[in-house]
Biopython code that builds the backbone (N, CA, C, O; Angstrom):
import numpy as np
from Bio.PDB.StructureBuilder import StructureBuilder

atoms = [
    (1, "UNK", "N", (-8.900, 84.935, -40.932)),
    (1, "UNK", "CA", (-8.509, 83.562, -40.678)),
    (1, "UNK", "C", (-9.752, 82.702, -40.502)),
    (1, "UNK", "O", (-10.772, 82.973, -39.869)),
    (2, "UNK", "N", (-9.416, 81.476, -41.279)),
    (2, "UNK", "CA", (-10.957, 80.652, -41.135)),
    (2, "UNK", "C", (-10.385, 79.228, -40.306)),
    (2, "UNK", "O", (-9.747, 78.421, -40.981)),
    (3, "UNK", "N", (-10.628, 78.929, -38.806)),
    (3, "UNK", "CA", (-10.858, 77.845, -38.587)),
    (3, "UNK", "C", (-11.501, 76.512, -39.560)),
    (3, "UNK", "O", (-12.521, 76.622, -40.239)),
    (4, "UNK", "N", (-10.979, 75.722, -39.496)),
    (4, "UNK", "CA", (-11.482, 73.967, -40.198)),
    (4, "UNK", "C", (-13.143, 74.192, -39.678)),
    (4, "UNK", "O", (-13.921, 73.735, -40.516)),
    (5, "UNK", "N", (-13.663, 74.655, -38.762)),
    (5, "UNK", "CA", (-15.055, 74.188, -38.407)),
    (5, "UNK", "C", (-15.832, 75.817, -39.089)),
    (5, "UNK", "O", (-17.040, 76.027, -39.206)),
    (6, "UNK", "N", (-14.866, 76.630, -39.394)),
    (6, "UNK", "CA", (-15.853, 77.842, -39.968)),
    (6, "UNK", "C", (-15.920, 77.329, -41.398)),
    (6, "UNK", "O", (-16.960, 77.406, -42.051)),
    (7, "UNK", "N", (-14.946, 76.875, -41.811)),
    (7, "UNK", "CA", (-14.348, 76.974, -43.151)),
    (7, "UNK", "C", (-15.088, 75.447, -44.039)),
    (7, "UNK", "O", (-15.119, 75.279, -45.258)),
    (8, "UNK", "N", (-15.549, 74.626, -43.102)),
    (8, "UNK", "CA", (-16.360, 73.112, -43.184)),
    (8, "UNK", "C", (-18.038, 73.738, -43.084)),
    (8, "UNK", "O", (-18.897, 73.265, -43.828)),
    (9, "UNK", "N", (-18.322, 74.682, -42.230)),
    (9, "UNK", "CA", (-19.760, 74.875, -42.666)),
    (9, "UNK", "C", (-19.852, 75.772, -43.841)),
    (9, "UNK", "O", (-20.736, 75.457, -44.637)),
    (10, "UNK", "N", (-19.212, 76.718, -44.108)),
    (10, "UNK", "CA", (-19.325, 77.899, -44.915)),
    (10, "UNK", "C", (-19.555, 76.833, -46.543)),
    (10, "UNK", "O", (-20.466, 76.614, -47.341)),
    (11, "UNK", "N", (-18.209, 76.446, -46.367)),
    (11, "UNK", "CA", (-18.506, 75.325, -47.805)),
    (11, "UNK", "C", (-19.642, 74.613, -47.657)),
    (11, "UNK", "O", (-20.509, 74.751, -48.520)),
    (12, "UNK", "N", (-19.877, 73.687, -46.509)),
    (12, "UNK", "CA", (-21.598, 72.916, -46.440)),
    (12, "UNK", "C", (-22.473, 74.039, -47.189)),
    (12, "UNK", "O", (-23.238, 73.616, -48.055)),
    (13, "UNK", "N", (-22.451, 75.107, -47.006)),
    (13, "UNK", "CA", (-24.314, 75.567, -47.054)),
    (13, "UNK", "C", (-23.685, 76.372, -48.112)),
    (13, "UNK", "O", (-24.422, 77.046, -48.833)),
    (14, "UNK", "N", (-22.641, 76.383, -48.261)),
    (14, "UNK", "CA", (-22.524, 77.174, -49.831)),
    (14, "UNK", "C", (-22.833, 76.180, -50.730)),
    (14, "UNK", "O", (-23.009, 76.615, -51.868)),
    (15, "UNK", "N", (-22.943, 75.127, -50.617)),
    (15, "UNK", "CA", (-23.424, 73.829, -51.360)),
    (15, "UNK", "C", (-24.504, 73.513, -51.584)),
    (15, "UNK", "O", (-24.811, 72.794, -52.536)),
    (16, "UNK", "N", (-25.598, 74.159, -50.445)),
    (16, "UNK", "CA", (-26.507, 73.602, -50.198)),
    (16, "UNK", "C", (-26.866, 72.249, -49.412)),
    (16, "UNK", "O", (-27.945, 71.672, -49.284)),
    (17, "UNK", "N", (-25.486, 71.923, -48.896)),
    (17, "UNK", "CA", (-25.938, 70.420, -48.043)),
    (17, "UNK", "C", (-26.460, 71.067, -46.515)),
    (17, "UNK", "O", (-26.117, 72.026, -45.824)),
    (18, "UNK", "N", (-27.335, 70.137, -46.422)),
    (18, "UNK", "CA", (-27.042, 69.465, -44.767)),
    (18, "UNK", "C", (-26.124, 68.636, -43.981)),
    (18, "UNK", "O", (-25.411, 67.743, -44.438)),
    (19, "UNK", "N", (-26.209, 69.036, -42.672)),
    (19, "UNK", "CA", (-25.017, 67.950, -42.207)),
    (19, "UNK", "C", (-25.143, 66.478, -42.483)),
    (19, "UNK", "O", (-24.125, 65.798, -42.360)),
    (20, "UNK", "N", (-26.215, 65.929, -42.825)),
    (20, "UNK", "CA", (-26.698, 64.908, -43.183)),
    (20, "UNK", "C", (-26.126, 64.649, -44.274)),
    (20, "UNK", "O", (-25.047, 64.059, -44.227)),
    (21, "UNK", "N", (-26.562, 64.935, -45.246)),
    (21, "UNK", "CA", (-26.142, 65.075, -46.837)),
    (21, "UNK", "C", (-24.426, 65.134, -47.373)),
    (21, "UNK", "O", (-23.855, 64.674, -48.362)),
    (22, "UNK", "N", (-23.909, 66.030, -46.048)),
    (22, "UNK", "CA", (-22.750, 65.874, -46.390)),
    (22, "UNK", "C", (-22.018, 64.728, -45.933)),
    (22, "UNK", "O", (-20.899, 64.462, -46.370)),
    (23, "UNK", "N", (-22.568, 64.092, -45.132)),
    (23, "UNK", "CA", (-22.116, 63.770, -44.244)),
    (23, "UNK", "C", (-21.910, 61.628, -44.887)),
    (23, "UNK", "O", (-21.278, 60.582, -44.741)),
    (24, "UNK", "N", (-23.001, 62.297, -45.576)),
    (24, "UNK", "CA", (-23.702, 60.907, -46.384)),
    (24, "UNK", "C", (-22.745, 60.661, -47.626)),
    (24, "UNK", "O", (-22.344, 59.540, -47.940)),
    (25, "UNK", "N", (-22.353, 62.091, -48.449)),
    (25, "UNK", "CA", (-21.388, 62.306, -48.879)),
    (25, "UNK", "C", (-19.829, 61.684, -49.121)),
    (25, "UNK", "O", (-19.173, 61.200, -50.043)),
    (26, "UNK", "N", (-19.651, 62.048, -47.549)),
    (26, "UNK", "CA", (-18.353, 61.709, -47.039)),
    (26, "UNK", "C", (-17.878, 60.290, -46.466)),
    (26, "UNK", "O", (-16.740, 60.036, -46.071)),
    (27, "UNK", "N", (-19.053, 59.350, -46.500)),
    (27, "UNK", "CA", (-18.626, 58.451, -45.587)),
    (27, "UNK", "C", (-18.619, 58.608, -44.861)),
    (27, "UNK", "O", (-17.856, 57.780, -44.362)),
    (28, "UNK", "N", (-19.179, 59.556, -43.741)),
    (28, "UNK", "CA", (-18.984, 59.414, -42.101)),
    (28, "UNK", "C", (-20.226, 59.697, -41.580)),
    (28, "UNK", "O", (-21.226, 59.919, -42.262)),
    (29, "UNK", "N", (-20.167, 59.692, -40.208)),
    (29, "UNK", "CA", (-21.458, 60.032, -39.618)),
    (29, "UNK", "C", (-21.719, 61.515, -39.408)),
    (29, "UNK", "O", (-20.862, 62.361, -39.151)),
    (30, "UNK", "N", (-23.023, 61.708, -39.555)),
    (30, "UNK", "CA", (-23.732, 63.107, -39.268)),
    (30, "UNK", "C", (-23.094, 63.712, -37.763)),
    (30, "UNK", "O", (-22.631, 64.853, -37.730)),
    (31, "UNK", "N", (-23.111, 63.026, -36.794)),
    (31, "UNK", "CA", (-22.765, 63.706, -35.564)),
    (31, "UNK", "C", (-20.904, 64.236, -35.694)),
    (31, "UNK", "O", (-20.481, 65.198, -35.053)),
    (32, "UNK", "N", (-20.167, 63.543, -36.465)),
    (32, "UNK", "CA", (-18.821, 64.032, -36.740)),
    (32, "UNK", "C", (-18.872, 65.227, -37.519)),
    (32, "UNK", "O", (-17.935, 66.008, -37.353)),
    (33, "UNK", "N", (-19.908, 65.587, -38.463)),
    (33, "UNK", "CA", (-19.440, 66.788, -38.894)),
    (33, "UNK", "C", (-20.408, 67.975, -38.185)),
    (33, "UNK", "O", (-20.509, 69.181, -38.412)),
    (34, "UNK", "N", (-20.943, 67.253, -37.408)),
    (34, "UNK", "CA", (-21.751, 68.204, -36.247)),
    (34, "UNK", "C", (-20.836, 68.712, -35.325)),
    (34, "UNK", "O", (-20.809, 69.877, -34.931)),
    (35, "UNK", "N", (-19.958, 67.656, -34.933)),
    (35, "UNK", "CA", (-18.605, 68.158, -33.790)),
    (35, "UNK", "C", (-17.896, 69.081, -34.387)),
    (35, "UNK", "O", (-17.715, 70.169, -33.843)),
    (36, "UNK", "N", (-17.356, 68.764, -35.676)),
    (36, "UNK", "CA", (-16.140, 69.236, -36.054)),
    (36, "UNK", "C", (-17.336, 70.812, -36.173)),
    (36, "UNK", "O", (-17.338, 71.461, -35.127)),
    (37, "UNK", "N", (-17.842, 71.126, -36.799)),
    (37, "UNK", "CA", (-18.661, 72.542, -37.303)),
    (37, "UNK", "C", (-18.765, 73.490, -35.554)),
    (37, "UNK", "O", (-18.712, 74.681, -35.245)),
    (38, "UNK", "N", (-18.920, 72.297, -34.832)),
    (38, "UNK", "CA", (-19.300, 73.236, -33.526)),
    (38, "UNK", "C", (-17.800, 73.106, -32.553)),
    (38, "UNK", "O", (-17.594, 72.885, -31.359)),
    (39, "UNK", "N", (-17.122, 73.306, -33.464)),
    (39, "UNK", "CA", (-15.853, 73.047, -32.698)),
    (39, "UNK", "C", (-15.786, 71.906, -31.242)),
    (39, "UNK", "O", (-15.713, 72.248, -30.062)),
    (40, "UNK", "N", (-15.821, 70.984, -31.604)),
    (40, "UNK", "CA", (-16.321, 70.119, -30.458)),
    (40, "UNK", "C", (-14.878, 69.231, -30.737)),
    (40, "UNK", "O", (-14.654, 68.449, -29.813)),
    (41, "UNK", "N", (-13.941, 69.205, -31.746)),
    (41, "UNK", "CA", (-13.054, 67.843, -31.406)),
    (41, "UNK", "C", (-11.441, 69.039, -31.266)),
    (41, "UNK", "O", (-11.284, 70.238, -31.500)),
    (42, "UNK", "N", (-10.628, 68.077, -30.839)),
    (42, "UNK", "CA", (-9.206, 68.959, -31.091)),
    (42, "UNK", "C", (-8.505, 68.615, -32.055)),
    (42, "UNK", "O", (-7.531, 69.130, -32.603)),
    (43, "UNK", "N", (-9.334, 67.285, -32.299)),
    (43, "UNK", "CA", (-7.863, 66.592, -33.663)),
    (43, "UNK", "C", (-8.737, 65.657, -34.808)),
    (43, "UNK", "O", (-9.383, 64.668, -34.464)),
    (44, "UNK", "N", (-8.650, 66.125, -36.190)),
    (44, "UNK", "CA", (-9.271, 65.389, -36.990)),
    (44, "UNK", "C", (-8.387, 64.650, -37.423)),
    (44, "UNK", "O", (-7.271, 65.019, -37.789)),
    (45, "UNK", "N", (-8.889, 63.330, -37.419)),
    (45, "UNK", "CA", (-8.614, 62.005, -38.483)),
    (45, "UNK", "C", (-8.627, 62.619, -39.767)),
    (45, "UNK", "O", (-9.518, 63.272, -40.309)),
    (46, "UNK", "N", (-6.942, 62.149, -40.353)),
    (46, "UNK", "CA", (-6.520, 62.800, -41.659)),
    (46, "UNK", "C", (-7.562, 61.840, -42.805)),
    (46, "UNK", "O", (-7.790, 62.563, -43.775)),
    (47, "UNK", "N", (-8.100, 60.742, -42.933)),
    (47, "UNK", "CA", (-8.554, 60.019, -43.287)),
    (47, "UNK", "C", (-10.391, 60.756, -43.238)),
    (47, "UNK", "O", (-11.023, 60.617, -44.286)),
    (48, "UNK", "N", (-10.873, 61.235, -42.449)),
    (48, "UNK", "CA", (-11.719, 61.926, -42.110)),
    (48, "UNK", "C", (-12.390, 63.219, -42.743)),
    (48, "UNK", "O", (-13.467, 63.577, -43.218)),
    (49, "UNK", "N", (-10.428, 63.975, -42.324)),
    (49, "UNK", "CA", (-10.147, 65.344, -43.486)),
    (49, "UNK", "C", (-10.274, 64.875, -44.981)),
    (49, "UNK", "O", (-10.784, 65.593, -45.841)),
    (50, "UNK", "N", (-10.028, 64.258, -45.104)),
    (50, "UNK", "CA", (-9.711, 63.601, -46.941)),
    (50, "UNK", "C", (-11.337, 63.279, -47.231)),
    (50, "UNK", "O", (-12.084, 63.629, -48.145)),
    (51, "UNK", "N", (-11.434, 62.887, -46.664)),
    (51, "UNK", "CA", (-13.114, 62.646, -47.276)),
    (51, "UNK", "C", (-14.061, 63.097, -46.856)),
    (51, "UNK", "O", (-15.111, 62.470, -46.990)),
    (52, "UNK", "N", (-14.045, 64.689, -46.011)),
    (52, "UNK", "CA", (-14.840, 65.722, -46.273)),
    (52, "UNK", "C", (-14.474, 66.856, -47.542)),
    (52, "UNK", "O", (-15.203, 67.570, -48.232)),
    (53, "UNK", "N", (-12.874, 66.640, -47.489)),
    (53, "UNK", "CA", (-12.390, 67.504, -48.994)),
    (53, "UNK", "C", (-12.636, 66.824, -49.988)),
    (53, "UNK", "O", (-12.693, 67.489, -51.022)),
    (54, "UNK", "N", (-12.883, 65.271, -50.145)),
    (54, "UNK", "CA", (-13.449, 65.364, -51.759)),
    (54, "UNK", "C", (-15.010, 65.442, -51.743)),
    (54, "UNK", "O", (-15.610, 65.556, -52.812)),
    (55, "UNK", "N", (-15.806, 65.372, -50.334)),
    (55, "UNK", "CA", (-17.307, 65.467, -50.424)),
    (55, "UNK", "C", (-17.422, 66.786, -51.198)),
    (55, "UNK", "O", (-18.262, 66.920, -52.087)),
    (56, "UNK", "N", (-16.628, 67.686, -50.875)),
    (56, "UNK", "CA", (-16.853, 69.237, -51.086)),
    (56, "UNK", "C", (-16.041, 69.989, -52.165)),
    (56, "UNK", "O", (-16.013, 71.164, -52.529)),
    (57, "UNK", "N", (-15.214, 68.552, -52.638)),
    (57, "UNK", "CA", (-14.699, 68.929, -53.846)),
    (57, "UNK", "C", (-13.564, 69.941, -53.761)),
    (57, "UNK", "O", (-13.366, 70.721, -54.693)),
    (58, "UNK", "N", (-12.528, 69.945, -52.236)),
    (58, "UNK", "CA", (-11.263, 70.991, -52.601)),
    (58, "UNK", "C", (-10.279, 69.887, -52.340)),
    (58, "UNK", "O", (-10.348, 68.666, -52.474)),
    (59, "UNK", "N", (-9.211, 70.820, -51.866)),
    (59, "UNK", "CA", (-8.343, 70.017, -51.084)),
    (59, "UNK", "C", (-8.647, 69.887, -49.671)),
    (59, "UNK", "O", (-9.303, 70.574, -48.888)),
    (60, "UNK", "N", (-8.008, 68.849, -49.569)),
    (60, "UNK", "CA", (-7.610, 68.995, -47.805)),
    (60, "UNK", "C", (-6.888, 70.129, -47.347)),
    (60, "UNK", "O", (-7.523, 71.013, -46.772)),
    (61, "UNK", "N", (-5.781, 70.235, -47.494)),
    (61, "UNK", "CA", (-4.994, 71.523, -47.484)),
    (61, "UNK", "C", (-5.946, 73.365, -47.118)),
    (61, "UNK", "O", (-5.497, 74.347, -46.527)),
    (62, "UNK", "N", (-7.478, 73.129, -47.850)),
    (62, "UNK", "CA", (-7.870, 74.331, -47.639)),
    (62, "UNK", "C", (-9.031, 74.266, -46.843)),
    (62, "UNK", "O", (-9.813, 75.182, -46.585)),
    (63, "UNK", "N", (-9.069, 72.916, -46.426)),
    (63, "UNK", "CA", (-10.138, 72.981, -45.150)),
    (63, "UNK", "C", (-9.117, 74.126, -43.790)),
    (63, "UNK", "O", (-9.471, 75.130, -43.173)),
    (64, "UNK", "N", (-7.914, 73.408, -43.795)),
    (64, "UNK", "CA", (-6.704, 73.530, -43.110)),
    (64, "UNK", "C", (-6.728, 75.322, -43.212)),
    (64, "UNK", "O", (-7.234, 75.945, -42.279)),
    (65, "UNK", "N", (-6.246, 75.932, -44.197)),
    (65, "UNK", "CA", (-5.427, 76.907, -44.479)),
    (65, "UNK", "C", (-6.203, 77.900, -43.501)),
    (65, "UNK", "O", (-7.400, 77.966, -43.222)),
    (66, "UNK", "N", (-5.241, 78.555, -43.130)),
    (66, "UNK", "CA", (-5.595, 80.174, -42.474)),
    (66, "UNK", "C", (-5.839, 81.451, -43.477)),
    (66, "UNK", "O", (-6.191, 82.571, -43.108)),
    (67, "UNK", "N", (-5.540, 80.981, -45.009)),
    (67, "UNK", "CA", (-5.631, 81.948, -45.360)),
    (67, "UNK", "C", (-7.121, 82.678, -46.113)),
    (67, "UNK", "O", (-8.180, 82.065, -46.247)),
    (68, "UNK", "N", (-6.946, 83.694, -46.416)),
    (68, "UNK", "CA", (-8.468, 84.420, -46.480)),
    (68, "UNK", "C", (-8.924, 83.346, -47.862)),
    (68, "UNK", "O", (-8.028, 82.920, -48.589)),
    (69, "UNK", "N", (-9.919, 83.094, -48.038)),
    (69, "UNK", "CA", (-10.432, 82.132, -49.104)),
    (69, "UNK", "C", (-10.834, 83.081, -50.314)),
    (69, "UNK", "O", (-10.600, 84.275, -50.129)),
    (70, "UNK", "N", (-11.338, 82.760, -51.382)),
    (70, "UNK", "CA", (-11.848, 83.450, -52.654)),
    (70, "UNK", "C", (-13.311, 83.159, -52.848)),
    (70, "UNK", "O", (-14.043, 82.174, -52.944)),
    (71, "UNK", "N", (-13.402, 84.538, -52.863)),
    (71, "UNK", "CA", (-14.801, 85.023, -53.201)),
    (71, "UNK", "C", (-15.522, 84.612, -54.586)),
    (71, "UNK", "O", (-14.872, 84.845, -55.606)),
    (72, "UNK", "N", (-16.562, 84.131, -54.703)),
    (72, "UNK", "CA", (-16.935, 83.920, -55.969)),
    (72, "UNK", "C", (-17.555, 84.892, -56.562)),
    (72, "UNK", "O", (-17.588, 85.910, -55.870)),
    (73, "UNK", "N", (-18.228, 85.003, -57.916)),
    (73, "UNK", "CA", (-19.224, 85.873, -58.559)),
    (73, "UNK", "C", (-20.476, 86.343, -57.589)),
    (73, "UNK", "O", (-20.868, 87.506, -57.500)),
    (74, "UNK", "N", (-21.124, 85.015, -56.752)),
    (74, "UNK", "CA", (-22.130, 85.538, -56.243)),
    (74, "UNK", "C", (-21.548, 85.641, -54.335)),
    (74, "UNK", "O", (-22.318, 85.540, -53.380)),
    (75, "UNK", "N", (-20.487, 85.796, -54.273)),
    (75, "UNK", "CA", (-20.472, 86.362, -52.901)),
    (75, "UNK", "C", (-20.007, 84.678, -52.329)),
    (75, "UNK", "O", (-19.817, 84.562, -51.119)),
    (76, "UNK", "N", (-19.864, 83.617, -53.088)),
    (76, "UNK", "CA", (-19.466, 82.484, -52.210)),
    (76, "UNK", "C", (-18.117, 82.464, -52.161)),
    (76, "UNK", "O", (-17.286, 82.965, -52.918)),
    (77, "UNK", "N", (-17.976, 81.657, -50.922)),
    (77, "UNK", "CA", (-16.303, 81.169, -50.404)),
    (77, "UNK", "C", (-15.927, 80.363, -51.563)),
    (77, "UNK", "O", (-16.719, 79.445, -51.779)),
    (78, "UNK", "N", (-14.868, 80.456, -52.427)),
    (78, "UNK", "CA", (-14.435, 79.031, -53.367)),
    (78, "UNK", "C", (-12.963, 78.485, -52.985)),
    (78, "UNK", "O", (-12.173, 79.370, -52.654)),
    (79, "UNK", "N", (-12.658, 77.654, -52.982)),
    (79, "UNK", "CA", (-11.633, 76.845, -53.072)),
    (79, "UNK", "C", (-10.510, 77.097, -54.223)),
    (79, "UNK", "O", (-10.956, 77.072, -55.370)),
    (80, "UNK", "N", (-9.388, 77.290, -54.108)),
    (80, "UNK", "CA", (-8.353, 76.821, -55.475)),
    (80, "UNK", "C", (-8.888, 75.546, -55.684)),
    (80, "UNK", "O", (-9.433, 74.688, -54.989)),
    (81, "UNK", "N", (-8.300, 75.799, -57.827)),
    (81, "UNK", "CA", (-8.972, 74.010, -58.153)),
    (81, "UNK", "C", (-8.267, 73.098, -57.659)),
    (81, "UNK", "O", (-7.043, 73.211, -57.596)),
    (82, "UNK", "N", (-8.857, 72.134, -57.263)),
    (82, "UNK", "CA", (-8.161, 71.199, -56.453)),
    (82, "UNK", "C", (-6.921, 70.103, -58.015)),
    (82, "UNK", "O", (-7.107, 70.004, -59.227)),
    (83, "UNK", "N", (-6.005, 69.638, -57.276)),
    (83, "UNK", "CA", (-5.007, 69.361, -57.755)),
    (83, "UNK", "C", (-4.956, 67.722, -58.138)),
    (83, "UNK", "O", (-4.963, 67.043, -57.111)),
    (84, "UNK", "N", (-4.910, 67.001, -59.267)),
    (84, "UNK", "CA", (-4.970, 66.023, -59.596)),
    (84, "UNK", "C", (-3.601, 65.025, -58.654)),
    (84, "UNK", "O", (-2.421, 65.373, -58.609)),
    (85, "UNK", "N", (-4.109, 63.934, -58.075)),
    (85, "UNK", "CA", (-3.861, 63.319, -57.531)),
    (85, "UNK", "C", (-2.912, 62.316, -58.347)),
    (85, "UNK", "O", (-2.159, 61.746, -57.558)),
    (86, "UNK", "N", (-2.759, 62.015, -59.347)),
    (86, "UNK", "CA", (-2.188, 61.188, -60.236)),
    (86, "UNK", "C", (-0.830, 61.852, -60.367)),
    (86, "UNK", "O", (-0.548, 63.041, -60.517)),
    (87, "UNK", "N", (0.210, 60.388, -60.239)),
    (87, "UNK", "CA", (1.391, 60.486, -60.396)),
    (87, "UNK", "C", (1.967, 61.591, -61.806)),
    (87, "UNK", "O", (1.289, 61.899, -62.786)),
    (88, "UNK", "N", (3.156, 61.946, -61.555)),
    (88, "UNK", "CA", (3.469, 62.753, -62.427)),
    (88, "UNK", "C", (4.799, 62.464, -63.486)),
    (88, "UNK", "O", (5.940, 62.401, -63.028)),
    (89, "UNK", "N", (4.579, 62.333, -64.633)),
    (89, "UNK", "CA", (5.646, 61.569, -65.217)),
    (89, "UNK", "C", (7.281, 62.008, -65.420)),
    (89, "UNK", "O", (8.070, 61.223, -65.947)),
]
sb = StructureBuilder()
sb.init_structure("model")
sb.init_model(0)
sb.init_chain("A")
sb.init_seg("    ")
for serial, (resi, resn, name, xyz) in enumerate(atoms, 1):
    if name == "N":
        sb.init_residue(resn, " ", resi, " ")
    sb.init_atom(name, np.array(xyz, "f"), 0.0, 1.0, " ", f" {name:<3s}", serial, name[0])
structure = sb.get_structure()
């Protein structure tokens, strides 16, 4: 099971960002994704969640999920592809 704050750094540095970088990324400030990583808040702003999942390119949904994540070729955490947002005809 991956907590939002295991599952938010693991993707950071599988990226190569800093909290900075991501953070710069996301629209928000460096010290918010410092909290959230060190488990420091109880409740994220869904607005918050949404724009650390497209900094990092998944869903929101798998910052969230409990479930075991996918391994890549070289040993990284990956995401399912994230899901087009556009209405569906």
């Amino acid at each position: 099971m991956s907590p939002i704050y295991v599952r938010l750094k693991e993707l950071r540095l599988a990226l190569g960002l800093t909290q900075a970088e991501l953070a710069t990324r996301a629209s928000i400030r460096r010290a918010t994704v410092s909290r959230i990583e060190n488990a420091r808040v109880t409740a994220i702003d869904l607005k918050v969640l949404e724009k650390l999942a497209d900094a990092l390119a998944v869903d929101p949904g798998f910052l969230l999920s409990r479930t075991p994540a996918t391994v890549g070729r070289r040993g990284r955490e990956r995401s399912p592809p994230r899901r087009s947002r556009e209405p569906r005809e």
